[in-house]
N, C-alpha and C positions, 0 to 999 in steps of 0.2 A: 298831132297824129295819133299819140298813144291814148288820146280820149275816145277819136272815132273806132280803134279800134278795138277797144273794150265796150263800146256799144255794138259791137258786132258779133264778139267772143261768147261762144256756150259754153258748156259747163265740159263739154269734152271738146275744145277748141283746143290753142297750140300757143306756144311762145316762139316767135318767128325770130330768126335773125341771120345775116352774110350765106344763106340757102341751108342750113337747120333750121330745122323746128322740133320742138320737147312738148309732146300731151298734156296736158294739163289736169290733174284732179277736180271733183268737185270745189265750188267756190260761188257758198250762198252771195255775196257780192256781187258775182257777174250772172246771177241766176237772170230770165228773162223769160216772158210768155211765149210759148210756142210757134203763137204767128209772127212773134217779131225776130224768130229765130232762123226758121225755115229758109233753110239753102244758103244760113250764113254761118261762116267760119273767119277767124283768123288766116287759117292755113292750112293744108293738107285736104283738100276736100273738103264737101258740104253732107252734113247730115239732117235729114227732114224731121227728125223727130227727137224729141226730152224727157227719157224713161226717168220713175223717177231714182233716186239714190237708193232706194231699196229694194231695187229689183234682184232677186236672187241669183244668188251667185254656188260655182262646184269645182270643184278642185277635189280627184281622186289620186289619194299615190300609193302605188303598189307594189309592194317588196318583193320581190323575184322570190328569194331564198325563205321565206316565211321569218317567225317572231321565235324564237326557241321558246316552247311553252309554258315550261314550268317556272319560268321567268318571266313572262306574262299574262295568264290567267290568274286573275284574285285566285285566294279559296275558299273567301267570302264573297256573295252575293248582295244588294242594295249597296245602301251609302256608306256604309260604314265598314268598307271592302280595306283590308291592308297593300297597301301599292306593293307590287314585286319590283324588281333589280328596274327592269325593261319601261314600267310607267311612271318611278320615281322622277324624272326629270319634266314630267307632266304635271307634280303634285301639286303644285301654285296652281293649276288650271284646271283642278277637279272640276269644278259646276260648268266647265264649257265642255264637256266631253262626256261621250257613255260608250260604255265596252261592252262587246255583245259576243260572249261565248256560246259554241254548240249550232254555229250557222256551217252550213255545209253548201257544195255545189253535188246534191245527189246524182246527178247522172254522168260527173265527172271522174274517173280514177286513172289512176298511174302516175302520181308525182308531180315531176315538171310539168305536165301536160296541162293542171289546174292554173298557171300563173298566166298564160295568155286567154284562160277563162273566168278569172277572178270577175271581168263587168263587164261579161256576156251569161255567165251558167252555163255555157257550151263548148263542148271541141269536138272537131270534127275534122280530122284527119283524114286526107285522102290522095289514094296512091293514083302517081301520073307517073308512066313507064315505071322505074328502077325506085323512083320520088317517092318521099310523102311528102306531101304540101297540107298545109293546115289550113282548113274551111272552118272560119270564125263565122259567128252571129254577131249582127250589130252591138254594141257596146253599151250599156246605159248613159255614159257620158257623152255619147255620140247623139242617141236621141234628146237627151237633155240640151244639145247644143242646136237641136233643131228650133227646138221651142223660146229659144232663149239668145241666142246668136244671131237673128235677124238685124240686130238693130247696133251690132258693136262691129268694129272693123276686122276682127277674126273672131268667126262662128266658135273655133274652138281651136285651143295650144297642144300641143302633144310633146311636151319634154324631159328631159332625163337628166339624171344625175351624172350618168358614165353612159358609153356607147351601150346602143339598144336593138337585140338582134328580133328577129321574127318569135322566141320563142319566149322574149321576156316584155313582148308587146302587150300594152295596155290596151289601146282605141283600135276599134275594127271597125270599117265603115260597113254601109249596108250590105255590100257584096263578100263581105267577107275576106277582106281586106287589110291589113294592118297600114296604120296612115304614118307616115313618116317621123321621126322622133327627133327631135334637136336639143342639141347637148353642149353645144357652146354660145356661151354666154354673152359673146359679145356679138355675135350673128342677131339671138334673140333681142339685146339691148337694140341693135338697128333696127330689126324689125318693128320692134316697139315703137319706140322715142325719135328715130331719126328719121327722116324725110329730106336727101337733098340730093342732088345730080351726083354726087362724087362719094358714095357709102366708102368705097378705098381709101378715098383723101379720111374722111371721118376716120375710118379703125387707123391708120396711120397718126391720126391727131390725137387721139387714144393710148396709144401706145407710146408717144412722147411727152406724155403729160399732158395733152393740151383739151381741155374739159369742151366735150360740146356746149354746157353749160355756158363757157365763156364766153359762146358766141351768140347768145340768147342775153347774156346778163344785163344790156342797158335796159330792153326792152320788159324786163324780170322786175327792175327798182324800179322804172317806172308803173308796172302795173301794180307792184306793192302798196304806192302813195292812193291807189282808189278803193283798197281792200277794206274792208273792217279788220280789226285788231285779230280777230276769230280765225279771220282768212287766210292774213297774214302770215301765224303763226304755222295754220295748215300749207301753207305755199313756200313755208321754210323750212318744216319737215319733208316735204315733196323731194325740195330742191336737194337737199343734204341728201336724203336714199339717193337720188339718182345719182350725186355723188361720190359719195359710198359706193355703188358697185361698178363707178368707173374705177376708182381705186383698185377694188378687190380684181379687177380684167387687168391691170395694169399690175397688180401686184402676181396674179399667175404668170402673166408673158413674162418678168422679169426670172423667175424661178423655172421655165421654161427648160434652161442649158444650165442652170447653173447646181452645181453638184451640193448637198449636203455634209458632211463630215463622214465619211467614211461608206457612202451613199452614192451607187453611178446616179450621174444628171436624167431628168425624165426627156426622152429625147422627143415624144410624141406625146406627150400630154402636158397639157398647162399648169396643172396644181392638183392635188391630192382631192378623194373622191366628196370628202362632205363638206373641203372648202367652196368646191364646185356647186355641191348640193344646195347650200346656202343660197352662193349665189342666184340659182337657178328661181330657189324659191322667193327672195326679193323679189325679185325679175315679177313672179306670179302675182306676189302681192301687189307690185305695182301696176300689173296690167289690170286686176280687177278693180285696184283705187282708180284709176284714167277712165272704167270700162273699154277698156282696149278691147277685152275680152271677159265672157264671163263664166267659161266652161275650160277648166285646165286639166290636162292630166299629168301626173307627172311620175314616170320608172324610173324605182331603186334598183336596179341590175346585179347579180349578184360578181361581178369582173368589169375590169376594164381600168381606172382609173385606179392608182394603188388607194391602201388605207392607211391612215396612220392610227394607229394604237399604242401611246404613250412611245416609247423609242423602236419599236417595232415598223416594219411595213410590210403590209400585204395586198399582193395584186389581182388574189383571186380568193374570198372567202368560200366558196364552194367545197372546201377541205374541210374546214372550222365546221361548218353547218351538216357535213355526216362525222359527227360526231363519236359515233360508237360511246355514249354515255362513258368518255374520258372526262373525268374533272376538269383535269387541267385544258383539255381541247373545249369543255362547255365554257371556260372562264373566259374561254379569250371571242368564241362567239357571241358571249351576252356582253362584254366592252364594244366591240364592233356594233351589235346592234342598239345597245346604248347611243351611242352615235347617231345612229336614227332618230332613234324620238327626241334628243337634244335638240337634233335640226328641227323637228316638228313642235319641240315646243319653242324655238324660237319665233317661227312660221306663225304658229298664232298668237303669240303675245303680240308678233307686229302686226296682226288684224286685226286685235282687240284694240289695239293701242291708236287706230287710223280709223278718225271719228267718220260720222255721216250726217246726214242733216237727221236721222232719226235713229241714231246710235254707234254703233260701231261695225266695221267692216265685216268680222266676225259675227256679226247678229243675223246678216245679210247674207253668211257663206257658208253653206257646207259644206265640209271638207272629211273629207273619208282617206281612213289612211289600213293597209289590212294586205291581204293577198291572198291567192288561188292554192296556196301550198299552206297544210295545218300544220307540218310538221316535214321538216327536208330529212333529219336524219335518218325516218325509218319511211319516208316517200308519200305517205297519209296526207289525202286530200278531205278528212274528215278537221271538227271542231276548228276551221280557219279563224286568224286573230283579227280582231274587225274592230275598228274603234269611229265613231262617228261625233264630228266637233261641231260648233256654231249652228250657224241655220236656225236658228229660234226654236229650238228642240228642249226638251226640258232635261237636262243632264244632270249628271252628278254618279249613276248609278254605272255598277258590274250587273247587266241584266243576261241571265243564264237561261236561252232557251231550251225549248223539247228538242232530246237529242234527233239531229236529222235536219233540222229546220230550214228548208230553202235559203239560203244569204240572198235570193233573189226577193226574200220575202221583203228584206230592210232596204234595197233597190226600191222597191215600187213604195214603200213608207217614204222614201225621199224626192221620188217625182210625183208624189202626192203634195209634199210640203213646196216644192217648186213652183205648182200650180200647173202641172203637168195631168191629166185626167188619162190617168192609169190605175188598171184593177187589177193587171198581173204583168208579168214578163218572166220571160224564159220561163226554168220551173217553179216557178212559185207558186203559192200554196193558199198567201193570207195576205197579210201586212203585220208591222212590229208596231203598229199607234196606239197599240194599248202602253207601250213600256217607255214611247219615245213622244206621248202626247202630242203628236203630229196633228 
């Protein structure tokens, strides 16, 4: 039975078992000609077509509260830039990344107002009775999901680290819309991976230990025995992530009620904000290894789930970050956002690290991480911190634009690299392909 159904398996097919089923990664082994493929799946549906493993991939994350600056900008320019406090945890992954200071959203001003226009260039605020309601432009990543989400089972993700209100929204759809954000992990894990009549019975079996995995596993060893060794190896890192962050969903509901040392219990939140984040980001990594999906965005918020910073905890850094240039207040915002690019650089080492038939997942993925706010302490929506990873970009460099320079300008540089035929959006000006060999 397990032969006929590995001649039927695509490369985004499923591992079936007792009504789950778990997506499957590429796997040159079950790779197959298109016509022998068509309208065949293991399970969950049939999909007509086999893009290949390299189809580009985008993932934007956007930090509500911005980067504190002078902890962020080199003060040198090219390669040979001194990492500040904020990209030292990047510094193993200089040549997959370039920092682009002096991008701006010129027609944007007033502080917070930039962070739900970081990937549009736009805000437009507009009074309805007593109201203001905010009338966004389409998103970059929204159109990038047009071009590109055809062919995966979600056009595009919209998730977050901690709960995500209207004003720290990333994705606007065309109407100007903010599109719904999810921020727990185990909802998105179902969404993902699980497919079966009883999602309740699953988060229940989750939450007692008991691995969806488990119920896939004979079906797992037997489709191992047809793999090549290559496959193999890839189908058992698979398996382990997807592991791994049942664990880590099972390791917040446990710490759910249960108190710290001298710490009240989190009575509504599952675990602390950048264990969450992590999670969230696996989560991302794996939907673009499945192509589940190949357009994510994902809000850093500056509230909501606490922080931990060393024995400290804090549940709303929006204090830290109007700093009034106190030392001691900068020190504890540049630990917090430390935190940040940790996460980020764990994020890509796990893409670097999750091969493809013609490289790595990272080769395949641009991922943009930055925001609409240049500076929270003093509200400056000018020189925003912008860093741009993967995607087949020639990196390594701190490239320092003309001051003013559209950030919509490095948007259309990257749906250019997409294979998206765009010469501008919103206010742009140019493109950045002289500095990013696009």
């Amino acid at each position: 039975m397990l032969n006929q159904r590995c001649q039927l398996i695509s490369r985004r097919g499923y591992l079936a078992g007792s009504g789950a089923t778990v997506a499957l990664p590429f796997l040159e082994s079950l790779a197959m000609p298109n016509a022998a493929l068509a309208g065949k799946a293991i399970s969950g549906g049939s999909r007509s077509s086999e893009p290949t493993t390299a189809s580009p991939r985008l993932v934007c994350m956007g930090v509500s509260l911005s980067m504190y600056p002078g902890e962020w900008n080199p003060k040198q320019t090219g390669r040979d830039y001194a990492a500040p406090k904020l990209i030292e945890p990047l510094e193993d992954l200089r040549d997959d990344f370039t920092l682009i200071s002096n991008a701006d959203h010129p027609g944007v001003t007033g502080g917070h107002k930039g962070t739900p226009a970081f990937l549009s260039g736009v805000y437009k605020p507009e009074r309805v009775g007593q109201s203001i309601v905010i009338r966004n432009q389409v998103t970059f990543d929204q159109l990038a999901a047009r071009a590109l989400g055809n062919e995966t089972r979600f056009q595009s993700l919209q998730l977050g680290a901690s709960s995500v209100g209207v004003a720290d929204s990333l994705s606007w759809d065309e109407k100007g819309i903010p599109m719904p954000t999810t921020t727990d992990p185990l909802e998105i894990y179902r969404r993902l991976f699980v497919d079966d009549a009883d999602p309740a019975k699953t988060a229940r079996d989750i939450m007692m230990g008991r691995s969806v995995l488990q119920l896939v596993n004979a079906d797992a060893k037997e489709l191992a025995r047809e793999l090549s060794k290559t496959d193999q190896a890839r189908l058992d890192q698979y398996l382990t992530s997807v592991q791994d962050i049942e664990a880590g969903i099972r390791r917040q509901l446990q710490w759910l009620k249960t108190p710290k040392p001298g710490v009240p219990p989190i009575t509504d939140r599952a675990t602390n904000y950048h264990e969450n984040l992590d999670l969230i980001l696996e989560l991302t990594a794996l939907a673009l290894q499945t192509d589940s999906s190949r357009v994510v965005s994902v809000a850093l918020p500056g509230k909501g789930m606490p922080i931990e910073v060393g024995d400290a905890r804090v549940n709303d850094y929006h204090g830290q970050s109007h700093h009034g240039k106190d030392p001691e207040v900068i020190q504890k915002l540049v630990e917090i956002e430390r935190l940040h690019t940790q996460s980020l650089a764990k994020f890509l080492h796990r893409l670097k690290s999750t091969p493809t038939n013609e490289g790595n997942l990272l080769d395949c993925t641009q991922v943009l991480f930055g925001s609409g706010l240049g500076n929270a302490s003093s509200h400056s929506n000018r020189d925003l911190p912008v860093l741009v990873a993967g995607g087949g970009f020639r990196h390594g460099s701190h490239v320092k634009l003309r001051e003013g320079t559209p950030l919509c300008n490095v948007f259309v540089t990257m749906m250019q690299k997409l294979g998206m035929e765009m010469d501008s959006f919103a206010g742009s000006n140019g493109t950045v392909n002289e500095f990013m060999g696009a």
